[in-house]
N, CA and C atoms of all chains as a GROMACS GRO file, in nm:
protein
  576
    1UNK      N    1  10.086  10.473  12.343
    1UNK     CA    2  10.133  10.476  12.203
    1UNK      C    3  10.229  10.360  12.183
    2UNK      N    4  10.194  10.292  12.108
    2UNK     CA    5  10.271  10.187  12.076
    2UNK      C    6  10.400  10.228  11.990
    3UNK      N    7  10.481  10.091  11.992
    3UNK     CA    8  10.620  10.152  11.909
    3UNK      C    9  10.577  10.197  11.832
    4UNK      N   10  10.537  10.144  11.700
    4UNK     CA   11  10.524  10.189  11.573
    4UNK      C   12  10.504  10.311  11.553
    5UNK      N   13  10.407  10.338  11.691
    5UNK     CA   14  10.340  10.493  11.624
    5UNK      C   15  10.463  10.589  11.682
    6UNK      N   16  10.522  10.498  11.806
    6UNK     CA   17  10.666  10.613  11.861
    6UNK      C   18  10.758  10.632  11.721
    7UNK      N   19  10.750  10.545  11.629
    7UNK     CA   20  10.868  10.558  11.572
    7UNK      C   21  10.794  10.685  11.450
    8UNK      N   22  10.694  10.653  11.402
    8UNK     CA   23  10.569  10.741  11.310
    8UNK      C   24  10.635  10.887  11.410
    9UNK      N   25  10.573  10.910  11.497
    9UNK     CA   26  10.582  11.057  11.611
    9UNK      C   27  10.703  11.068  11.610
   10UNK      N   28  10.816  10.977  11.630
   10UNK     CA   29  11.012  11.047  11.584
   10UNK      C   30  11.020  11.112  11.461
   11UNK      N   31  10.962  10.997  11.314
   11UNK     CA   32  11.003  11.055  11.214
   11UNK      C   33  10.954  11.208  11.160
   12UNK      N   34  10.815  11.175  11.226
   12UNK     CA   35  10.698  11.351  11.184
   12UNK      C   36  10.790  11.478  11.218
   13UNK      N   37  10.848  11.442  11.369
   13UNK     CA   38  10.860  11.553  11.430
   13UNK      C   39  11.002  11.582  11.422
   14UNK      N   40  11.126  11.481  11.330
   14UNK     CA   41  11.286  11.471  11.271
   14UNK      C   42  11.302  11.636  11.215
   15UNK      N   43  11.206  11.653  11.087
   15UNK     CA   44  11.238  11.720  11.019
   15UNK      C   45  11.136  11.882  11.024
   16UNK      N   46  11.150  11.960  10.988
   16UNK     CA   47  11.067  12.049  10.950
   16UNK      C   48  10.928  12.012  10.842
   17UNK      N   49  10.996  11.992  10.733
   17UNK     CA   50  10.894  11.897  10.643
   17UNK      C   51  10.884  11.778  10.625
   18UNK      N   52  10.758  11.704  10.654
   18UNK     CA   53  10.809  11.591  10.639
   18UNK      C   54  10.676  11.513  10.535
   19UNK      N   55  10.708  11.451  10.392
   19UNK     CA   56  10.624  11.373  10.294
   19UNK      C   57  10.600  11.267  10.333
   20UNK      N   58  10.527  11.159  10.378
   20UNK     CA   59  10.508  11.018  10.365
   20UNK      C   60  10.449  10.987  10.199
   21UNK      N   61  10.484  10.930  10.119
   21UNK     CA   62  10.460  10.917   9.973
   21UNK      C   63  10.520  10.755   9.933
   22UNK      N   64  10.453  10.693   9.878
   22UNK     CA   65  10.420  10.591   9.776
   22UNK      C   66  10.571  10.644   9.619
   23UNK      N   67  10.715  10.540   9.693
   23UNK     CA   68  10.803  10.553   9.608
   23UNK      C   69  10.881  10.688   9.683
   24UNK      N   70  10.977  10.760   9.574
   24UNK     CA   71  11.050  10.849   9.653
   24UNK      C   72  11.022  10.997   9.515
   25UNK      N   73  11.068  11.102   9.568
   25UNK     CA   74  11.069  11.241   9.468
   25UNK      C   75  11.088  11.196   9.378
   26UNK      N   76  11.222  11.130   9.346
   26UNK     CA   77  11.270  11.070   9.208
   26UNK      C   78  11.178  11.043   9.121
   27UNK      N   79  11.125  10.890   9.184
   27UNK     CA   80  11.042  10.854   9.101
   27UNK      C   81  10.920  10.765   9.220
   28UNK      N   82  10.807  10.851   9.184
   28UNK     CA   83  10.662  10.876   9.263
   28UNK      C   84  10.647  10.749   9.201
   29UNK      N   85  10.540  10.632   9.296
   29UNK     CA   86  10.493  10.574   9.214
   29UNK      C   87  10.335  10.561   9.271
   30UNK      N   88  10.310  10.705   9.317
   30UNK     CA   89  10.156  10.728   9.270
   30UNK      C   90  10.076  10.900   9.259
   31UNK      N   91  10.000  10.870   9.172
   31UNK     CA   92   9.958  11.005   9.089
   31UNK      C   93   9.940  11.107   9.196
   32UNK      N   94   9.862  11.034   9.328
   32UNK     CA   95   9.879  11.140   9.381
   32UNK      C   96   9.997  11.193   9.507
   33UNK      N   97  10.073  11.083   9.461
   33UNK     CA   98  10.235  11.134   9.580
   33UNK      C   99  10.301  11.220   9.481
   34UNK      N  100  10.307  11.207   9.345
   34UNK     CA  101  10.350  11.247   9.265
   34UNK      C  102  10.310  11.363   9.253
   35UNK      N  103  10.195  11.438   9.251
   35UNK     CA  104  10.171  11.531   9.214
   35UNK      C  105  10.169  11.677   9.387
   36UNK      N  106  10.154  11.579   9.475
   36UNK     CA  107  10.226  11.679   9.591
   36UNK      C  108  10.376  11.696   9.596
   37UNK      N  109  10.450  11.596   9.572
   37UNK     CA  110  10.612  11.635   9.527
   37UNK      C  111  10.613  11.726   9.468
   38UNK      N  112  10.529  11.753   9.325
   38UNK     CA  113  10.553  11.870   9.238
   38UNK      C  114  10.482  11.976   9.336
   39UNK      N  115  10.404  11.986   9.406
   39UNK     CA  116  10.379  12.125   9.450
   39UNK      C  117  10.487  12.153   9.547
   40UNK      N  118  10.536  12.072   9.610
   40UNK     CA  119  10.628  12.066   9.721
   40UNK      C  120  10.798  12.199   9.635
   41UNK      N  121  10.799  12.126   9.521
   41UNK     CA  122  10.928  12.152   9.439
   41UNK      C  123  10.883  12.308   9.425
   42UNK      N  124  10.749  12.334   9.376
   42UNK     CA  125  10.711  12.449   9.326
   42UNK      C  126  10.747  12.578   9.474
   43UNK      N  127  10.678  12.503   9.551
   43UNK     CA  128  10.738  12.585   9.643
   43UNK      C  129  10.866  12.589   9.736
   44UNK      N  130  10.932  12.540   9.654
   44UNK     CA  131  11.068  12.571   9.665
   44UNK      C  132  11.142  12.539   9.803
   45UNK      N  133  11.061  12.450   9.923
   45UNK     CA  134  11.106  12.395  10.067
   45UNK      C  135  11.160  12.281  10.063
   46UNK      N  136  11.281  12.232  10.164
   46UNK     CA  137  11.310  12.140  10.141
   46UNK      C  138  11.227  12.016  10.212
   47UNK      N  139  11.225  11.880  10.217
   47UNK     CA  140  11.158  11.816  10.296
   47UNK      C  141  11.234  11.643  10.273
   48UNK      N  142  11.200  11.611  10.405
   48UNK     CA  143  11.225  11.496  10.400
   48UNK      C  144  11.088  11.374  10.356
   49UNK      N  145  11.171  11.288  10.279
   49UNK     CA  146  11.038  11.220  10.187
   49UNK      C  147  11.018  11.080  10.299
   50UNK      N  148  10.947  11.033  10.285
   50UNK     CA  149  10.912  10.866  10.380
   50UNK      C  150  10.873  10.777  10.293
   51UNK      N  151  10.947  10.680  10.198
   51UNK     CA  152  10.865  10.565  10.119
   51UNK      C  153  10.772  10.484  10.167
   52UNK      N  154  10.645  10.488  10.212
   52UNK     CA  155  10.606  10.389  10.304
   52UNK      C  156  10.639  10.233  10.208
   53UNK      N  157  10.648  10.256  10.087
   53UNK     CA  158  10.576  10.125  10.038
   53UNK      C  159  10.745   9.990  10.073
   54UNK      N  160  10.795  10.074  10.140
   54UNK     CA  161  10.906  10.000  10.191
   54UNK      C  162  10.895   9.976  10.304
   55UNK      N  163  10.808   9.957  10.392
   55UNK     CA  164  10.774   9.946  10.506
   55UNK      C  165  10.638   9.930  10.539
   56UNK      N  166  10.561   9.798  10.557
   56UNK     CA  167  10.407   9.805  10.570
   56UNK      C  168  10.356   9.863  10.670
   57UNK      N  169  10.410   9.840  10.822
   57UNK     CA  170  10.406   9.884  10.950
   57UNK      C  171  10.393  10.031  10.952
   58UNK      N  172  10.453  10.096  10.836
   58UNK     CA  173  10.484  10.258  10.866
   58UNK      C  174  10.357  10.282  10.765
   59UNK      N  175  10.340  10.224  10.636
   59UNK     CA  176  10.253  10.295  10.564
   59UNK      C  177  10.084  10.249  10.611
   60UNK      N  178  10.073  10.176  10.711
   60UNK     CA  179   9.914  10.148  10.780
   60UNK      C  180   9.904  10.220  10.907
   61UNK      N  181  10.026  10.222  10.988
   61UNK     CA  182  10.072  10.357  11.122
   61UNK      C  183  10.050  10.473  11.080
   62UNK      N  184  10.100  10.516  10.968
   62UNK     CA  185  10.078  10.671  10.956
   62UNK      C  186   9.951  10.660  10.914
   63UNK      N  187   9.843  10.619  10.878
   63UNK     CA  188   9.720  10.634  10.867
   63UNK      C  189   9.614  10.614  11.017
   64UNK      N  190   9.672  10.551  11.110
   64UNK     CA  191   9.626  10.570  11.232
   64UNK      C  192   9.704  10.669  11.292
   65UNK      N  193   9.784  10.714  11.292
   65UNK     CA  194   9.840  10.820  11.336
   65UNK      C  195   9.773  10.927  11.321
   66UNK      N  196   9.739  10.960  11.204
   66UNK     CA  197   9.641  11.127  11.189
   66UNK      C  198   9.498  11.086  11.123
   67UNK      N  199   9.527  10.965  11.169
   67UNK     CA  200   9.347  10.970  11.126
   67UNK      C  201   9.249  10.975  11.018
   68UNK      N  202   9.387  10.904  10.911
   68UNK     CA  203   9.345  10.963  10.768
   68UNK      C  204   9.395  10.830  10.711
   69UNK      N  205   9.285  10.810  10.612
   69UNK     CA  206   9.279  10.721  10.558
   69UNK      C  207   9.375  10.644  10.445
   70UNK      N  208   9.447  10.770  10.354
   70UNK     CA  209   9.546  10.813  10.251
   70UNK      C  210   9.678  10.890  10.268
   71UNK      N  211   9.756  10.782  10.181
   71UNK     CA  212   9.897  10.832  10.133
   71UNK      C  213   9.930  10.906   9.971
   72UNK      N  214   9.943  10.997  10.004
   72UNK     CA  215  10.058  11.082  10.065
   72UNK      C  216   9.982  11.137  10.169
   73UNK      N  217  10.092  11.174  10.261
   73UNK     CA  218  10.053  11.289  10.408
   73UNK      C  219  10.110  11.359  10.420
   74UNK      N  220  10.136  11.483  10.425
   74UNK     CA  221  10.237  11.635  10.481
   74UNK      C  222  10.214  11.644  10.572
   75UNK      N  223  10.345  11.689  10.661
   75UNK     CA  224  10.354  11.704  10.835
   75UNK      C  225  10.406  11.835  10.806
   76UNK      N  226  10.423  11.927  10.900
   76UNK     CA  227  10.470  12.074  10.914
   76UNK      C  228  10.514  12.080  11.023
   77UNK      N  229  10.627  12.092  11.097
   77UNK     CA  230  10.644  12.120  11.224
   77UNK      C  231  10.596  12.019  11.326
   78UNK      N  232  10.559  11.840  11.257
   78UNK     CA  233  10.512  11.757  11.370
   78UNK      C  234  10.353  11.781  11.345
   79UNK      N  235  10.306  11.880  11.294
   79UNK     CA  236  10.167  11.865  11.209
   79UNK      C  237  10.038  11.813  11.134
   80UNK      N  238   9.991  11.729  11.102
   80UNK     CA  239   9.948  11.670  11.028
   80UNK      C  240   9.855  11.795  10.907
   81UNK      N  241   9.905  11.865  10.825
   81UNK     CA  242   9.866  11.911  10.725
   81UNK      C  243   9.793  11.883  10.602
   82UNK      N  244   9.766  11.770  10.550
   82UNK     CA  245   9.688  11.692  10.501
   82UNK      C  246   9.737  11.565  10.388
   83UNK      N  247   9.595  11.571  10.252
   83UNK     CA  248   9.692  11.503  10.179
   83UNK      C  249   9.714  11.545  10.054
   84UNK      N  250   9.662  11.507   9.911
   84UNK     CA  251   9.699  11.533   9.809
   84UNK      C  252   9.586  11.676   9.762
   85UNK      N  253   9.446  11.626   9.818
   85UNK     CA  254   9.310  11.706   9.768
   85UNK      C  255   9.348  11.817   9.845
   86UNK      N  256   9.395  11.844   9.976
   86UNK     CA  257   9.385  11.928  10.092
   86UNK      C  258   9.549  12.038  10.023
   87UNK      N  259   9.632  11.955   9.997
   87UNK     CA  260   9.718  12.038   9.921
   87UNK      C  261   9.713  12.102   9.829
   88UNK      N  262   9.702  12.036   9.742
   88UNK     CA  263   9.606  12.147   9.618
   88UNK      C  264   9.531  12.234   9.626
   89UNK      N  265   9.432  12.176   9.684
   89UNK     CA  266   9.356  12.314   9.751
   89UNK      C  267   9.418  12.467   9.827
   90UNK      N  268   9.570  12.445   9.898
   90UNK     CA  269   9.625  12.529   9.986
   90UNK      C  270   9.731  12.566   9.853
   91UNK      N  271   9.757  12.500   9.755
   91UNK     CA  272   9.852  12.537   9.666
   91UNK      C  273   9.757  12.694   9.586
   92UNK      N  274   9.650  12.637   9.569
   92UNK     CA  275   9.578  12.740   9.447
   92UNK      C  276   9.592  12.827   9.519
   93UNK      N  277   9.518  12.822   9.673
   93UNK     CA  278   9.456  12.978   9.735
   93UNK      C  279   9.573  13.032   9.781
   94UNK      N  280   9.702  12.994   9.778
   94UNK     CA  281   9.872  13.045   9.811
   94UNK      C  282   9.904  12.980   9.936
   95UNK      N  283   9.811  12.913   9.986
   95UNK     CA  284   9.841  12.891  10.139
   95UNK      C  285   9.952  12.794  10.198
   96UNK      N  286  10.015  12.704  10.064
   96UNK     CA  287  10.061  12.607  10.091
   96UNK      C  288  10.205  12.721  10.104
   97UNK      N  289  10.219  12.808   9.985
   97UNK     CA  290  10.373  12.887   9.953
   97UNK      C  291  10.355  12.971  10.142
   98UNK      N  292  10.258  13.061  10.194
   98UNK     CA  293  10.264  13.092  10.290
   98UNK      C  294  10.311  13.024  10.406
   99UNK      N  295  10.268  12.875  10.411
   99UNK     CA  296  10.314  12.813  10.511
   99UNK      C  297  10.441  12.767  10.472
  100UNK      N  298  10.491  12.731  10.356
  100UNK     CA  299  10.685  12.690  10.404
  100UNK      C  300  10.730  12.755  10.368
  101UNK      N  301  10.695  12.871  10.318
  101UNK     CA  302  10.792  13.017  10.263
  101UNK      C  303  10.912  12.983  10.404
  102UNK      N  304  10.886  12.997  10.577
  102UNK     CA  305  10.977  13.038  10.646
  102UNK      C  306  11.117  12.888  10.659
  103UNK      N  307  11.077  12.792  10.543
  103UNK     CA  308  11.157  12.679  10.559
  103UNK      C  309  11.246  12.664  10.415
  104UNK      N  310  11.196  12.740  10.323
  104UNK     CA  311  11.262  12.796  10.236
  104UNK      C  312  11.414  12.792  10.236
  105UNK      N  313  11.528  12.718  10.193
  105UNK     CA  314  11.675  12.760  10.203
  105UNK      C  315  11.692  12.902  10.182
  106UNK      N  316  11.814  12.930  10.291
  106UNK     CA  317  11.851  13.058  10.299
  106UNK      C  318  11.837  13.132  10.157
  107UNK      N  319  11.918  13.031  10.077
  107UNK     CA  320  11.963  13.149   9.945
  107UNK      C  321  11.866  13.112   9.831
  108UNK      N  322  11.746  13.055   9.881
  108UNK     CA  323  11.608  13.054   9.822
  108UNK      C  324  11.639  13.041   9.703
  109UNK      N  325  11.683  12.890   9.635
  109UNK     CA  326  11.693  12.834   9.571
  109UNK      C  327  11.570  12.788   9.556
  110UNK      N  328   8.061  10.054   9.353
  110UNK     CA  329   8.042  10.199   9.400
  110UNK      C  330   7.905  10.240   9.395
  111UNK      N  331   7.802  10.208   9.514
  111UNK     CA  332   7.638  10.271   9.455
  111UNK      C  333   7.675  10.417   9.505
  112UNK      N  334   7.642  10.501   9.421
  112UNK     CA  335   7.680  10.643   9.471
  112UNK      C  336   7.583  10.698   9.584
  113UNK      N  337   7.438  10.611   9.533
  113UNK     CA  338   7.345  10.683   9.634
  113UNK      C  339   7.379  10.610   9.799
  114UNK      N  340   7.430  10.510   9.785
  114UNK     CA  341   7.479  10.462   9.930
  114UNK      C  342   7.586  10.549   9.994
  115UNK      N  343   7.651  10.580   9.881
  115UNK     CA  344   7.760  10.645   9.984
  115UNK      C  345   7.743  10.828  10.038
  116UNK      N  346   7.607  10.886   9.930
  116UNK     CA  347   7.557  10.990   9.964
  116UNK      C  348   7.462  10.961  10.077
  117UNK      N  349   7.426  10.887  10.073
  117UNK     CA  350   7.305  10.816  10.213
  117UNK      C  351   7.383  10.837  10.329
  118UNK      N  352   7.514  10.741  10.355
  118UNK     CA  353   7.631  10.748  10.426
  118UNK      C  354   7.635  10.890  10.512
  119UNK      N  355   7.672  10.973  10.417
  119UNK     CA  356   7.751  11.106  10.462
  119UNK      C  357   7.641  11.193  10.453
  120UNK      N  358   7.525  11.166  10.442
  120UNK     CA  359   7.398  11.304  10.484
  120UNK      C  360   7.331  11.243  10.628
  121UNK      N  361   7.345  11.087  10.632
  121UNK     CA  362   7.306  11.030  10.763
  121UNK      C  363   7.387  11.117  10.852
  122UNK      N  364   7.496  11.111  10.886
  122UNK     CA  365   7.619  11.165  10.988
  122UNK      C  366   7.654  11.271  10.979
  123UNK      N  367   7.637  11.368  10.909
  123UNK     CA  368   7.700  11.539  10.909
  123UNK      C  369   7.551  11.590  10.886
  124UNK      N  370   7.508  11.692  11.027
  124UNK     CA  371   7.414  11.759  10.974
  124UNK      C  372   7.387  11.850  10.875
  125UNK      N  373   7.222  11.854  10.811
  125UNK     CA  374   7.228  11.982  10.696
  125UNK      C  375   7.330  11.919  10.581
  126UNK      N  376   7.363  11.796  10.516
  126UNK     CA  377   7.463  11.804  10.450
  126UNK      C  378   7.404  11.803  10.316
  127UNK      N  379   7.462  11.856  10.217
  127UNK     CA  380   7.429  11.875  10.068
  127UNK      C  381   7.554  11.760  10.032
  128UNK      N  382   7.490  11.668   9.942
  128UNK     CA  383   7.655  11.572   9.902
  128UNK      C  384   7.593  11.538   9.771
  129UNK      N  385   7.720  11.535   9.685
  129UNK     CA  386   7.716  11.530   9.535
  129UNK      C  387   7.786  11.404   9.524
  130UNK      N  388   7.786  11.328   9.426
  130UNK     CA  389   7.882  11.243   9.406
  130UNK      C  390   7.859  11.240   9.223
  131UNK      N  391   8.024  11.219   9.172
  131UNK     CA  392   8.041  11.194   8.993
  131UNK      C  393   8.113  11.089   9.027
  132UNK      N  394   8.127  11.029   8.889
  132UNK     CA  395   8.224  10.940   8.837
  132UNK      C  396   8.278  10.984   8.729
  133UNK      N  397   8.437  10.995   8.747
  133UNK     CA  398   8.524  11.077   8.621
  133UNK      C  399   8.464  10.968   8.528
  134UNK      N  400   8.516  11.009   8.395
  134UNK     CA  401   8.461  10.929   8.310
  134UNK      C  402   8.620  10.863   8.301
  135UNK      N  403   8.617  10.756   8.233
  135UNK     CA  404   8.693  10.658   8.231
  135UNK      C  405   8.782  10.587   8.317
  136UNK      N  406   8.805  10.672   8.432
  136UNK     CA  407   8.873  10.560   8.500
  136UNK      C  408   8.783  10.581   8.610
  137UNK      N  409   8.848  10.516   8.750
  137UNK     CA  410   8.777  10.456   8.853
  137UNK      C  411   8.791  10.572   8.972
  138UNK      N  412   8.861  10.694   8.934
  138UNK     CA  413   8.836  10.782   9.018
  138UNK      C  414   8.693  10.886   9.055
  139UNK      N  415   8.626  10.934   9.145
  139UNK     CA  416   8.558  10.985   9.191
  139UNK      C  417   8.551  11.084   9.242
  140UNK      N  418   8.488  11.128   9.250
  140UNK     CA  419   8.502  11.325   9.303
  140UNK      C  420   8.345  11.349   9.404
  141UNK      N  421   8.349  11.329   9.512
  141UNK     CA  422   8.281  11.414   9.594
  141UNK      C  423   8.264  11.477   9.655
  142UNK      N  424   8.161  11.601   9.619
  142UNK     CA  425   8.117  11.714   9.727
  142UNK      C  426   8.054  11.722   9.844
  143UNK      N  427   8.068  11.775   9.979
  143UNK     CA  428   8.000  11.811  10.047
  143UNK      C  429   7.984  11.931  10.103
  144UNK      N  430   7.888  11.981  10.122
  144UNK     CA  431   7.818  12.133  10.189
  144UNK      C  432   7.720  12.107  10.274
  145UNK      N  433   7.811  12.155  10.391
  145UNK     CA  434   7.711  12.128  10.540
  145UNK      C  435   7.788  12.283  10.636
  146UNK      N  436   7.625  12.331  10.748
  146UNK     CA  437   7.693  12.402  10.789
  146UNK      C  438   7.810  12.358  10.930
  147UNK      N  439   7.795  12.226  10.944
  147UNK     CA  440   7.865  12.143  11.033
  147UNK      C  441   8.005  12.160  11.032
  148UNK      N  442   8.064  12.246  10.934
  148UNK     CA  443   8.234  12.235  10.916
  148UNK      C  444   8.266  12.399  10.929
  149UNK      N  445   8.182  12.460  10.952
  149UNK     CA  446   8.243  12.557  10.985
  149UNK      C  447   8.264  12.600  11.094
  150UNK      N  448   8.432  12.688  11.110
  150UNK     CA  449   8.494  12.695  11.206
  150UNK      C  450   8.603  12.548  11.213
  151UNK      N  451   8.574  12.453  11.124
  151UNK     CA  452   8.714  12.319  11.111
  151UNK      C  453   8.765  12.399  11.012
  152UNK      N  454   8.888  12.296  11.055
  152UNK     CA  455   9.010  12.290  10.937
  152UNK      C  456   8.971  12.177  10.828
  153UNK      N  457   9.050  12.211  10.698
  153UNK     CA  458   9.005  12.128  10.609
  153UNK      C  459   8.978  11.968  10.655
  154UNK      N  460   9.140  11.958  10.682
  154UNK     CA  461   9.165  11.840  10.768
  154UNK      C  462   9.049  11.747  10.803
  155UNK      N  463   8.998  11.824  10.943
  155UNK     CA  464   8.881  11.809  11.021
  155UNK      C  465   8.743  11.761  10.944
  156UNK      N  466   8.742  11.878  10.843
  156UNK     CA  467   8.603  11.804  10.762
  156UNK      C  468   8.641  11.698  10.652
  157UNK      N  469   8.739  11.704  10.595
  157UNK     CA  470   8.765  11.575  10.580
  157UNK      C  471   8.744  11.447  10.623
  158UNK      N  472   8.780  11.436  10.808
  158UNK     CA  473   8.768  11.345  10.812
  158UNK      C  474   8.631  11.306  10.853
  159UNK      N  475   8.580  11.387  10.902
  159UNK     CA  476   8.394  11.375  10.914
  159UNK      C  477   8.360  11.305  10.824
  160UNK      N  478   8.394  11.321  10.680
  160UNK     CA  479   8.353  11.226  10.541
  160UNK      C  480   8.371  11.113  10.546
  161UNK      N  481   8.545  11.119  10.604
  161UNK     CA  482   8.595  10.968  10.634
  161UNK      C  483   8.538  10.861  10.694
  162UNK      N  484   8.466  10.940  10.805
  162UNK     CA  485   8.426  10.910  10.965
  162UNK      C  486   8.305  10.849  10.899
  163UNK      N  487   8.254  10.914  10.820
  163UNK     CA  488   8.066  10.846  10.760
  163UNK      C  489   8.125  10.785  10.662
  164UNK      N  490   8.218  10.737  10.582
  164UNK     CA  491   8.232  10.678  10.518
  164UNK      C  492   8.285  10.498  10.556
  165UNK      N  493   8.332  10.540  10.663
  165UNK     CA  494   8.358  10.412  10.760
  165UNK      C  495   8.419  10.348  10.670
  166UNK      N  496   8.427  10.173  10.645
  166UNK     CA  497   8.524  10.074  10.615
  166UNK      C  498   8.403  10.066  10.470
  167UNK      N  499   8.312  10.147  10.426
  167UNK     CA  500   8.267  10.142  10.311
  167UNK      C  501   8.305  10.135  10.165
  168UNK      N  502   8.381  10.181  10.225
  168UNK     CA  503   8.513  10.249  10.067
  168UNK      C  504   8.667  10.221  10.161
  169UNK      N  505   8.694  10.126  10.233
  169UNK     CA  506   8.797  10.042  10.260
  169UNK      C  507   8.893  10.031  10.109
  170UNK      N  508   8.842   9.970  10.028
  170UNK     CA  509   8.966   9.943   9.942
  170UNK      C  510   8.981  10.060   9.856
  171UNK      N  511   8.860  10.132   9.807
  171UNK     CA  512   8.855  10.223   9.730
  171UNK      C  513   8.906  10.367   9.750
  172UNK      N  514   8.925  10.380   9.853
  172UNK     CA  515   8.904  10.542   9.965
  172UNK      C  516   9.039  10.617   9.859
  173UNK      N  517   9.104  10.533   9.838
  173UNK     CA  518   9.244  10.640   9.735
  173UNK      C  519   9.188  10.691   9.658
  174UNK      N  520   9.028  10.644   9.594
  174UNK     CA  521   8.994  10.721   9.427
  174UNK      C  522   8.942  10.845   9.472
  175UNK      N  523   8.920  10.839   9.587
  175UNK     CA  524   8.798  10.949   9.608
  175UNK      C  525   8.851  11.111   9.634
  176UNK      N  526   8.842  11.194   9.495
  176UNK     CA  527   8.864  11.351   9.532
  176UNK      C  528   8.773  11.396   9.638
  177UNK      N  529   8.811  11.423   9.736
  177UNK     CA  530   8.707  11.510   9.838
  177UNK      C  531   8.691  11.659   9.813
  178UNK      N  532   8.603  11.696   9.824
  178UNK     CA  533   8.563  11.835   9.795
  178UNK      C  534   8.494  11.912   9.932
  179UNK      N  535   8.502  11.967  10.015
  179UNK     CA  536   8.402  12.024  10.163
  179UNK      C  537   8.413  12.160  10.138
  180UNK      N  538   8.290  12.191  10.177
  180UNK     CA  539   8.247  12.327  10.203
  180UNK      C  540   8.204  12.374  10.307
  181UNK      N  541   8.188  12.509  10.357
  181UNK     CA  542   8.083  12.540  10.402
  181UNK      C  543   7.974  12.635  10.378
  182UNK      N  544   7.862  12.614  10.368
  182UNK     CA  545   7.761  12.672  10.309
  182UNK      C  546   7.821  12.851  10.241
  183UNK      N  547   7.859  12.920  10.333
  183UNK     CA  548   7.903  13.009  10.263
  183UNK      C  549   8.058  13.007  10.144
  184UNK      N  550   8.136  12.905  10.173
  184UNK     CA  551   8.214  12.944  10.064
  184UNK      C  552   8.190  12.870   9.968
  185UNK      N  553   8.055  12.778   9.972
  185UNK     CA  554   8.028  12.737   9.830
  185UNK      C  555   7.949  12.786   9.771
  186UNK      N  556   7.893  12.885   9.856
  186UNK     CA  557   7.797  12.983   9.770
  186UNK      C  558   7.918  13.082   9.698
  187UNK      N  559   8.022  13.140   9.716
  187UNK     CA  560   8.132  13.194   9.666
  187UNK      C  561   8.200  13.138   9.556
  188UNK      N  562   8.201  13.002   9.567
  188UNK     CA  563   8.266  12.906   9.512
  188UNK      C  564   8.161  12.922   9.343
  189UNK      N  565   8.081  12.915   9.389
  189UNK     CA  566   7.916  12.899   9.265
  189UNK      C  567   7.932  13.017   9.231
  190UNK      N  568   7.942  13.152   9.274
  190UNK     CA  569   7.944  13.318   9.208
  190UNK      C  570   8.023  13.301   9.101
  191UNK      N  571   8.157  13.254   9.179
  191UNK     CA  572   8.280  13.252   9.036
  191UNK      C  573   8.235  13.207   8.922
  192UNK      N  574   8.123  13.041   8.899
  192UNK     CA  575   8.109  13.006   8.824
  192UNK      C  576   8.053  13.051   8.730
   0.00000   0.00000   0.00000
């Protein structure tokens, strides 16, 4: 594993949640980073975001990293969980609220 | 974008595959289906990237437009009841 991807495998596995997304929560600057932020918010977990577009090395690494072609990416626990289509999909059928319900802030804000 | 190339693509490499392809209307995004019994027992993930995998450096620049849709034979027959 080369650096890059050591540093990709530090940041995945930093946080509990972790977004790679195009811009930041604030302000997304693409439809579909943007629109997993909002499911992200909906379900109410916190997560750490990754701008790739501030970093070329990180935003072409994390696509060899899990093998996937597209940004945005959700990590879970060091995970590779998917991307925007694969979220949505887990948002409708509840699956996305099931999986970070247990990362949820205590006073479930 | 020849659609039938890129359905050619992904019925060559996933056995049994049923593949749909649209073009939203007005902009440059795309939406395709596939139904094969090849994905069952994967994670979405997984059949995802099977698509990817037959889609190779074909859709290199394009690959962001593309809604993916996977099934497997039985939950798109479920999927079709609802309709």
């Amino acid at each position: 594993m080369d650096s890059e991807q050591k540093n990709i495998d530090k940041l995945v596995h930093e946080h509990d949640v972790v977004l790679f997304m195009k811009g930041t929560p604030q302000f997304p600057q693409c439809g579909f980073s943007q629109r997993v932020v909002g499911l992200l918010q909906e379900a109410g977990a916190p997560y750490a975001a990754v701008n790739v577009l501030l970093d070329d090395a990180i935003r072409e690494g994390v696509k060899a990293y899990a093998n996937w072609p597209t940004i945005p990416q959700l990590y879970v626990k060091g995970e590779f969980i998917g991307g925007c289509d694969i979220i949505s999909e887990m948002h409708e059928s509840g699956e996305l609220n099931t999986l970070l319900t247990p990362f949820r802030s205590k006073d479930g804000n | 974008m020849d659609n039938q190339l890129l359905i050619g693509l992904v019925e060559q490499s996933i056995p049994q595959s049923d593949v749909d392809v649209r073009l939203f209307s007005g902009d440059d995004h795309f939406e395709m289906r596939v139904v094969s019994p090849a994905f069952i027992g994967k994670t979405k993930v997984a059949q995802h990237q099977m698509v990817y995998q037959a889609l190779g450096n074909h859709m290199q620049s394009r690959i962001h437009a593309l809604a993916l849709k996977t099934y497997t034979p039985e939950q798109w027959q479920q999927t079709e009841n609802k309709e």
